[in-house]
PDB file of N, CA, C and O in Angstrom, chain B, residues numbered from 101:
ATOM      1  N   UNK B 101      90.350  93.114 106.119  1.00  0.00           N
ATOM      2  CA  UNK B 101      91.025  94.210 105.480  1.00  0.00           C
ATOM      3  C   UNK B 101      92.089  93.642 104.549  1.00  0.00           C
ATOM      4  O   UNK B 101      92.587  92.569 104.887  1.00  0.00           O
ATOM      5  N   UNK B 102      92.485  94.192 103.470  1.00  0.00           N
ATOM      6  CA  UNK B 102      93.386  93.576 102.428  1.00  0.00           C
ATOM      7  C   UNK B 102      94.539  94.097 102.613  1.00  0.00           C
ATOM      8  O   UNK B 102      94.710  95.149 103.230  1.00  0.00           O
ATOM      9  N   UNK B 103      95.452  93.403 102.090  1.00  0.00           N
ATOM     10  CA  UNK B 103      96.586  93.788 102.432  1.00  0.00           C
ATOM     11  C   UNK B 103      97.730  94.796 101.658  1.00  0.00           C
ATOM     12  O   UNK B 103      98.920  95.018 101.884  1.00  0.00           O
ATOM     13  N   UNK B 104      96.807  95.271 100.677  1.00  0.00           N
ATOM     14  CA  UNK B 104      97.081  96.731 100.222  1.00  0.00           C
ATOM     15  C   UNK B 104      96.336  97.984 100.859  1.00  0.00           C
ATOM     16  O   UNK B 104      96.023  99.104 100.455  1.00  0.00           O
ATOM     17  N   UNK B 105      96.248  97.524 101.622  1.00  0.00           N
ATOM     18  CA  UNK B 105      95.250  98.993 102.325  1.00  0.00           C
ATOM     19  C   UNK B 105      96.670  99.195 103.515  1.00  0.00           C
ATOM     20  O   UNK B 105      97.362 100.189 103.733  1.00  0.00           O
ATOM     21  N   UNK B 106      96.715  97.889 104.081  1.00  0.00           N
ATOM     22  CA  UNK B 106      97.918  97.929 105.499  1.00  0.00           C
ATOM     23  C   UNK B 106      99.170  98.928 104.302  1.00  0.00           C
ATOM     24  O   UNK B 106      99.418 100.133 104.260  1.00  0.00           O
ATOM     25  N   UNK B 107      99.534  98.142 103.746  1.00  0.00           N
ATOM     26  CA  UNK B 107     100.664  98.481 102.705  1.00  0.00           C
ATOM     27  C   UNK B 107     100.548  99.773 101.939  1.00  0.00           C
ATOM     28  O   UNK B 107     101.633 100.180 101.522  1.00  0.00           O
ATOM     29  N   UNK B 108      99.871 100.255 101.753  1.00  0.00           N
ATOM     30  CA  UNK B 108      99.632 101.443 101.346  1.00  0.00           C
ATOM     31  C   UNK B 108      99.531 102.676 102.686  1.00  0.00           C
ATOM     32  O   UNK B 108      99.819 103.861 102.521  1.00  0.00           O
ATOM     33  N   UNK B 109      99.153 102.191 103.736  1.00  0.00           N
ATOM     34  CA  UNK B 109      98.840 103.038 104.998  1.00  0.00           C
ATOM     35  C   UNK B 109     100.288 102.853 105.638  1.00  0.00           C
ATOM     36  O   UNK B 109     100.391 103.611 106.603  1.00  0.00           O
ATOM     37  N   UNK B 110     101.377 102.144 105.439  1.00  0.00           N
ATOM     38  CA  UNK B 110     102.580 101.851 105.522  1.00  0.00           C
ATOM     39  C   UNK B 110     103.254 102.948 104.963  1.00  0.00           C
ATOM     40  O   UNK B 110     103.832 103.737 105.710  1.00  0.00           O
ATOM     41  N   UNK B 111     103.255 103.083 103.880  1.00  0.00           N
ATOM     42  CA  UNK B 111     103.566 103.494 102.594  1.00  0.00           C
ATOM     43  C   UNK B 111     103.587 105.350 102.748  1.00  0.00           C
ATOM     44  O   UNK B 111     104.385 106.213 102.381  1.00  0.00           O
ATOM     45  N   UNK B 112     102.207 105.376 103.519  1.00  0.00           N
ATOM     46  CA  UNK B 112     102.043 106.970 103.324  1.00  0.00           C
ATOM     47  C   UNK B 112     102.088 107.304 105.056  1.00  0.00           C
ATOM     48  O   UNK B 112     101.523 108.288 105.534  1.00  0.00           O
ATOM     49  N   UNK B 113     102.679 106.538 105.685  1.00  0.00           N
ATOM     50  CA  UNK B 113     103.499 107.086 106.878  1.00  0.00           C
ATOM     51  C   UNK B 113     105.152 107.202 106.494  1.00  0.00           C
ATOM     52  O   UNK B 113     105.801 108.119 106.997  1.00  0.00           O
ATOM     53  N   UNK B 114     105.620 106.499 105.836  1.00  0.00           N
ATOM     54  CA  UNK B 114     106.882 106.571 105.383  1.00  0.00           C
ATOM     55  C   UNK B 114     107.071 108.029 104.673  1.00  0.00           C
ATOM     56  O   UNK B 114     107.808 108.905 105.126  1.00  0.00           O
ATOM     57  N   UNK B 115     106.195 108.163 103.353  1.00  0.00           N
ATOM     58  CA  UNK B 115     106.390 109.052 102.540  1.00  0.00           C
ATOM     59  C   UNK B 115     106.120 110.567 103.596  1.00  0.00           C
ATOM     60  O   UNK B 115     106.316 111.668 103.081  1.00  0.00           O
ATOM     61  N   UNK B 116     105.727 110.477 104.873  1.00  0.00           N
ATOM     62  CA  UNK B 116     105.490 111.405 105.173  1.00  0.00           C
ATOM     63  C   UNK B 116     106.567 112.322 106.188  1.00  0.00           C
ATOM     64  O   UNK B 116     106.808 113.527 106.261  1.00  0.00           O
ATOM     65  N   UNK B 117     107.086 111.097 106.932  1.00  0.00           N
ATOM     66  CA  UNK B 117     108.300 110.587 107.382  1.00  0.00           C
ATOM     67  C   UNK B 117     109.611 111.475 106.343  1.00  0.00           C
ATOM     68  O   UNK B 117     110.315 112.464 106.547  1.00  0.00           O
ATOM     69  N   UNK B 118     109.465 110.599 105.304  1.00  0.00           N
ATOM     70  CA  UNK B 118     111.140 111.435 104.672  1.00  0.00           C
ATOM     71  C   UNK B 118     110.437 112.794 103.988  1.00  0.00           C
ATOM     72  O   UNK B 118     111.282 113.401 103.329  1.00  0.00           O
ATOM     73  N   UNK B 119     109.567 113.219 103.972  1.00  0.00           N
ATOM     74  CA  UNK B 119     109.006 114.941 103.679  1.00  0.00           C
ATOM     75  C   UNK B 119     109.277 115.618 104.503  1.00  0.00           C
ATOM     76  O   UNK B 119     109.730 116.759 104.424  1.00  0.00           O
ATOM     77  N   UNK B 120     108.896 114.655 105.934  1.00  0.00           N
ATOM     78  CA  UNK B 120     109.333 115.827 106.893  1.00  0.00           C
ATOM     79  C   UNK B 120     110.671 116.153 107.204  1.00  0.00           C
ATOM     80  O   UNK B 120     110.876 117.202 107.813  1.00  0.00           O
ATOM     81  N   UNK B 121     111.680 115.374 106.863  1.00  0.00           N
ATOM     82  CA  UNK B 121     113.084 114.918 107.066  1.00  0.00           C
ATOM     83  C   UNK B 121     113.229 115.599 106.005  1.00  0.00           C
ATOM     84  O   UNK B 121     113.351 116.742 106.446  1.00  0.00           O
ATOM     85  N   UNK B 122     113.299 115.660 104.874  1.00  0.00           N
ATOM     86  CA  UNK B 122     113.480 116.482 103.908  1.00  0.00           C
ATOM     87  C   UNK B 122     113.225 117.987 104.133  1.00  0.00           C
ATOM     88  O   UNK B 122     114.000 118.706 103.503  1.00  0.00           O
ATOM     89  N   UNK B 123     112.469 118.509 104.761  1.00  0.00           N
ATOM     90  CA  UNK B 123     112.224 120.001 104.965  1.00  0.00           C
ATOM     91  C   UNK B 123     112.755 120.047 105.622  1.00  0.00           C
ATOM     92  O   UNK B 123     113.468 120.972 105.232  1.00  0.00           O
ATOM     93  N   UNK B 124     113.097 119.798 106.455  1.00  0.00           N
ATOM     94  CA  UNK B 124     114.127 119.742 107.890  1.00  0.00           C
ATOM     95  C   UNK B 124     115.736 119.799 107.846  1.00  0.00           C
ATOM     96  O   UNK B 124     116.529 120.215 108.691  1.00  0.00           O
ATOM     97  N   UNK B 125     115.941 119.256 106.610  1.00  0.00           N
ATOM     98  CA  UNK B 125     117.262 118.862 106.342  1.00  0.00           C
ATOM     99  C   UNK B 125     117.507 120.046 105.225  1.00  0.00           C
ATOM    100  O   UNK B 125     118.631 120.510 105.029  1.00  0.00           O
ATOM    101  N   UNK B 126     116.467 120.436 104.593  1.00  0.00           N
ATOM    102  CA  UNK B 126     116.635 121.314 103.477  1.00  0.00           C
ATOM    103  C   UNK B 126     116.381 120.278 102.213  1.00  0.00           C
ATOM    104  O   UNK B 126     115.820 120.793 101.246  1.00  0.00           O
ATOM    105  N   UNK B 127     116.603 119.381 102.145  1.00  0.00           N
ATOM    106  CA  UNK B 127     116.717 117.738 101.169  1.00  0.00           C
ATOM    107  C   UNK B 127     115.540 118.143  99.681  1.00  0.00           C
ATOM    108  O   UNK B 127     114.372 117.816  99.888  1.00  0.00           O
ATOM    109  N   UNK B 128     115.722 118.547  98.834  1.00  0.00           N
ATOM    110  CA  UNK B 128     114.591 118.863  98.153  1.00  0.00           C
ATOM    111  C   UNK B 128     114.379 117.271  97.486  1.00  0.00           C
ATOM    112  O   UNK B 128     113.309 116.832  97.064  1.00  0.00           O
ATOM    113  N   UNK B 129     115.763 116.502  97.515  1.00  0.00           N
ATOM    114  CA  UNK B 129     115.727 115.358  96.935  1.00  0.00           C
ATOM    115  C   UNK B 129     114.686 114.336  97.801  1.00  0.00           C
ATOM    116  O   UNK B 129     113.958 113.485  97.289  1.00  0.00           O
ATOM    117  N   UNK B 130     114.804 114.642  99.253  1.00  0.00           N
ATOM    118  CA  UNK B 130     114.271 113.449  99.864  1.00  0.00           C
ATOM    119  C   UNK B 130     113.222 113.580 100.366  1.00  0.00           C
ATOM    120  O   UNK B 130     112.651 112.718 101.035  1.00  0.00           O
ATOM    121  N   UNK B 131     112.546 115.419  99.944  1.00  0.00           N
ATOM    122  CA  UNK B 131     111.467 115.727 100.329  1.00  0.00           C
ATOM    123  C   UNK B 131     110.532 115.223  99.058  1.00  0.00           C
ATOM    124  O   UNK B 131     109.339 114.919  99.089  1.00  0.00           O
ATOM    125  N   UNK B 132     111.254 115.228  98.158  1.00  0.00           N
ATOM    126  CA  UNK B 132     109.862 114.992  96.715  1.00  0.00           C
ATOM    127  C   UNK B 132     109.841 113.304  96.648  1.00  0.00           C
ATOM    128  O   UNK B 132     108.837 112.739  96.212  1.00  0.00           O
ATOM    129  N   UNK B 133     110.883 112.623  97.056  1.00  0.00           N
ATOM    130  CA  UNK B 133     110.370 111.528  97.483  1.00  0.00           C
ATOM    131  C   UNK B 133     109.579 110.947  98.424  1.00  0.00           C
ATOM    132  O   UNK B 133     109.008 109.857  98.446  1.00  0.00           O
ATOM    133  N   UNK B 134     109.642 111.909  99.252  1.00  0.00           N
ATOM    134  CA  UNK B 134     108.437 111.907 100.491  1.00  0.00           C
ATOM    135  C   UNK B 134     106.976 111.873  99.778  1.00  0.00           C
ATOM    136  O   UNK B 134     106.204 110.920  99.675  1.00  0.00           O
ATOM    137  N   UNK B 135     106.865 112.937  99.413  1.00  0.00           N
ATOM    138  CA  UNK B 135     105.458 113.131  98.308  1.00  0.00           C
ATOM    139  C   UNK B 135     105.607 112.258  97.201  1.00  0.00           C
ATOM    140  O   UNK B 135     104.650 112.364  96.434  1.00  0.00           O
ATOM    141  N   UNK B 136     106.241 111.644  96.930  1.00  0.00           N
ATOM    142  CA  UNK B 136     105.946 110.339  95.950  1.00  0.00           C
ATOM    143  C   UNK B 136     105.328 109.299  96.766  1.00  0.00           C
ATOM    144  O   UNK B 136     104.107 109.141  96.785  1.00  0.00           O
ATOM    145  N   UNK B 137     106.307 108.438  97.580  1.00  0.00           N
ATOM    146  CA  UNK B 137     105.780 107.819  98.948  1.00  0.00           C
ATOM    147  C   UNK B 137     104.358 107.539  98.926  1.00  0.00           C
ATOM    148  O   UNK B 137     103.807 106.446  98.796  1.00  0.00           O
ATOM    149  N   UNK B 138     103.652 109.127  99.131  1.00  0.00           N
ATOM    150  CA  UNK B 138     102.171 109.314 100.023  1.00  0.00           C
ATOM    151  C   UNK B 138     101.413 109.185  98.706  1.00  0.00           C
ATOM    152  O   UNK B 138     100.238 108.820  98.726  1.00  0.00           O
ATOM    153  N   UNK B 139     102.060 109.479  97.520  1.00  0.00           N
ATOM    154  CA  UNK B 139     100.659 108.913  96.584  1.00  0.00           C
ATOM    155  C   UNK B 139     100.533 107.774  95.914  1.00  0.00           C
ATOM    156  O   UNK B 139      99.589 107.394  95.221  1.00  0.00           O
ATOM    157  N   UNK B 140     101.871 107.077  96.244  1.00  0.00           N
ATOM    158  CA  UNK B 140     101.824 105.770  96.052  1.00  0.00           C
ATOM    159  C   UNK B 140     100.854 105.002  96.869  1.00  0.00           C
ATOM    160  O   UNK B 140     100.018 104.168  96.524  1.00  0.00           O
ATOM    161  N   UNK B 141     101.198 105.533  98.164  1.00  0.00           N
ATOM    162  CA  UNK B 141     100.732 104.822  99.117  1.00  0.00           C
ATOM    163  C   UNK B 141      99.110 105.050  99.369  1.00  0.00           C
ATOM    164  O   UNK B 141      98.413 104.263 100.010  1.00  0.00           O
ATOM    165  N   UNK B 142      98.766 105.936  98.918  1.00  0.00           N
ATOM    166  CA  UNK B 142      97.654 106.528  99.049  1.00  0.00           C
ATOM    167  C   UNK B 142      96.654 105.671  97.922  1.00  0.00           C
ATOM    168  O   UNK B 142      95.489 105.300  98.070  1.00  0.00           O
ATOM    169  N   UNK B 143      97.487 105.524  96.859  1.00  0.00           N
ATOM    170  CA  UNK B 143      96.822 104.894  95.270  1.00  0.00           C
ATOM    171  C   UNK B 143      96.555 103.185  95.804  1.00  0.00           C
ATOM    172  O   UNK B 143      95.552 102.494  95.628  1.00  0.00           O
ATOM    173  N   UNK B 144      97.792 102.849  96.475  1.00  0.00           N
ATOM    174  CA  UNK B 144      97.658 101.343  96.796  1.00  0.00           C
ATOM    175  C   UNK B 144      96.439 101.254  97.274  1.00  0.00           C
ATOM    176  O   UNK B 144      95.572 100.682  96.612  1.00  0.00           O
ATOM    177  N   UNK B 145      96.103 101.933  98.796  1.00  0.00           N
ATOM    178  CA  UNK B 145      95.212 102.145  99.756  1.00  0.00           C
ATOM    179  C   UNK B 145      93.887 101.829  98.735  1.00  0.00           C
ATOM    180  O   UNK B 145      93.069 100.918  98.609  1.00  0.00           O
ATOM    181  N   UNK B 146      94.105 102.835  98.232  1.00  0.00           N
ATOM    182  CA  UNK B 146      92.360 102.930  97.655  1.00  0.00           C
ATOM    183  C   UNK B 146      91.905 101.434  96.740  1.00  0.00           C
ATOM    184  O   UNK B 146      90.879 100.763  96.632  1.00  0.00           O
ATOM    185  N   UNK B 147      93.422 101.372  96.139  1.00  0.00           N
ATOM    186  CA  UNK B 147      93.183  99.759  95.502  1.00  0.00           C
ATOM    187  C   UNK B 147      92.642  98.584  96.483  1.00  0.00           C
ATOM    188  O   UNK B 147      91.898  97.677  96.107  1.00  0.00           O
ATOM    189  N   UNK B 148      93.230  98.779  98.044  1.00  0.00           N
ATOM    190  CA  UNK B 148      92.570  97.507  98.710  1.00  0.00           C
ATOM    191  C   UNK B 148      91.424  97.936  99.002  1.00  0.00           C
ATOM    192  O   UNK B 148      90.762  97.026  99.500  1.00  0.00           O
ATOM    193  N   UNK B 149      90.878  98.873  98.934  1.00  0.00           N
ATOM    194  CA  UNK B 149      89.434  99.497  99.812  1.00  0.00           C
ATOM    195  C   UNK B 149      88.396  98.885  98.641  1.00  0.00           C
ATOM    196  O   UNK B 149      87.304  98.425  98.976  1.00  0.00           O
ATOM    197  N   UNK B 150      88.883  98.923  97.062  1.00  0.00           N
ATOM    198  CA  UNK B 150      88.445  98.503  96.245  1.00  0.00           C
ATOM    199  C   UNK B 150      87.828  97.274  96.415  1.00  0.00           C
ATOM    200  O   UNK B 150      86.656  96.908  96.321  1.00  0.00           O
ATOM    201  N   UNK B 151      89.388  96.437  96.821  1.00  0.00           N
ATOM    202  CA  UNK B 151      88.906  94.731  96.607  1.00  0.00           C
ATOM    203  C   UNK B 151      87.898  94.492  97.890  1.00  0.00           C
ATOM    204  O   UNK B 151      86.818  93.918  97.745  1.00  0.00           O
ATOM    205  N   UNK B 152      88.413  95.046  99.302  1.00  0.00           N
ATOM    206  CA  UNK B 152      87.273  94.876 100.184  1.00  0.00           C
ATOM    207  C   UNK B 152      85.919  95.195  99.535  1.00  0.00           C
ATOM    208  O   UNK B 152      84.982  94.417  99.712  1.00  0.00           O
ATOM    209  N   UNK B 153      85.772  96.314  98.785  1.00  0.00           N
ATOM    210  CA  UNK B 153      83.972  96.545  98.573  1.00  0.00           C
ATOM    211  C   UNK B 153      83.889  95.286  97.652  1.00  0.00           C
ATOM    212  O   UNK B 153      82.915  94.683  98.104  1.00  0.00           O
ATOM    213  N   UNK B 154      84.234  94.782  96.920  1.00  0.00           N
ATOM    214  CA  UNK B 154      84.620  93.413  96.061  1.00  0.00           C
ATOM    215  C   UNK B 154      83.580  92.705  96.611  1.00  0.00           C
ATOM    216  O   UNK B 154      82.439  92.437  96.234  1.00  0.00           O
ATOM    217  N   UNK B 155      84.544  92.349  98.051  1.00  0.00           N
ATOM    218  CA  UNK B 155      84.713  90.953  98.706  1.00  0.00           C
ATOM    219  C   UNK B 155      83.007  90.935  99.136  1.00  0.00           C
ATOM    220  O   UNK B 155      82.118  90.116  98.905  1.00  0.00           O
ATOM    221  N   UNK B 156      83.022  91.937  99.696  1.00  0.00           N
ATOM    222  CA  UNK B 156      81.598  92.191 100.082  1.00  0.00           C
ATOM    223  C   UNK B 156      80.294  92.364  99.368  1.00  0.00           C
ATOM    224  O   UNK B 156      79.262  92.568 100.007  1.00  0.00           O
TER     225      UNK B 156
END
């Protein structure tokens, strides 16, 4: 497994993490960074899934 897939699956537990903390808190600031987070993390992801079909 590559290590943008870990990092990206990192990535979109975090972003999901301060969304929920953000609704919770009221945070509109730390909720839309939450949803930034998850499509970062989500975009990385798909980039390592990429290089694995690569590798293979």
């Amino acid at each position: 497994m590559d290590k943008d897939r870990v990092a990206g699956a990192a990535k979109q537990v975090k972003g999901a993490l301060k969304e929920g903390m953000g609704k919770l808190t009221g945070d509109t600031k730390l909720k839309a960074e939450g949803k930034a987070d998850k499509v970062v993390g989500k975009a990385q992801n798909a980039v390592g899934g990429a290089k694995d079909a690569v590798r293979k």
